[in-house]
N, C-alpha and C positions, 0 to 999 in steps of 0.2 A: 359302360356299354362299348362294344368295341364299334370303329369305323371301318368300311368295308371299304378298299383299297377301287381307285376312279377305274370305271372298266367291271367293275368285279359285283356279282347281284349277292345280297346272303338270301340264300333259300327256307334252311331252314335253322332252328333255334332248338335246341336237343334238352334243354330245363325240362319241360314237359317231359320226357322219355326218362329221365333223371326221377324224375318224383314218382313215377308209376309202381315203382316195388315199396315207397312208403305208402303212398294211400289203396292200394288192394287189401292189402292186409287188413288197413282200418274198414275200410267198404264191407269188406263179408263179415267182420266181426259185427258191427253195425246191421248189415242182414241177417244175421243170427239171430241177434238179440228181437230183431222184428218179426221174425219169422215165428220163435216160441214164445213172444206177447202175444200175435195176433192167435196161435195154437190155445193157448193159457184163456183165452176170454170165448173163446167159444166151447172151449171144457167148460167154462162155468155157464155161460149161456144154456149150455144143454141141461147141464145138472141143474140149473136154476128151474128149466120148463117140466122137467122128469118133477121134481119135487113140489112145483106146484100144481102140476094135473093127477097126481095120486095124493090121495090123505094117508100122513101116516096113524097108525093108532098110538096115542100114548103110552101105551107097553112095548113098542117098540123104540119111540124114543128114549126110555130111561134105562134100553141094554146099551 
């Protein structure tokens, strides 16, 4: 770490601004992936209430 010279403040520290074009990337890709799980279970949710509040007739299930 460096030492700031008598007299002199460090203000700021630029690491942070440094990392920020590696972790966006990872961040949205990771929102993605949340995005179309959280899509993906409420597709079945839905298909799951549709197919249990209609009976199908078993001539339909064996087309």
């Amino acid at each position: 770490m460096t030492v700031p010279a008598d007299g002199a403040d460090l203000l700021a520290d630029h690491s942070i601004l440094l990392a920020i074009p590696a972790f966006l990337p990872a961040l949205a890709v990771v929102g993605i992936i949340v995005l179309v799980a959280v899509r993906d279970r409420r597709t079945e949710r839905r298909e799951g209430e549709q197919s249990s509040t209609s009976p199908v007739s078993s001539d339909e299930e064996t087309r």
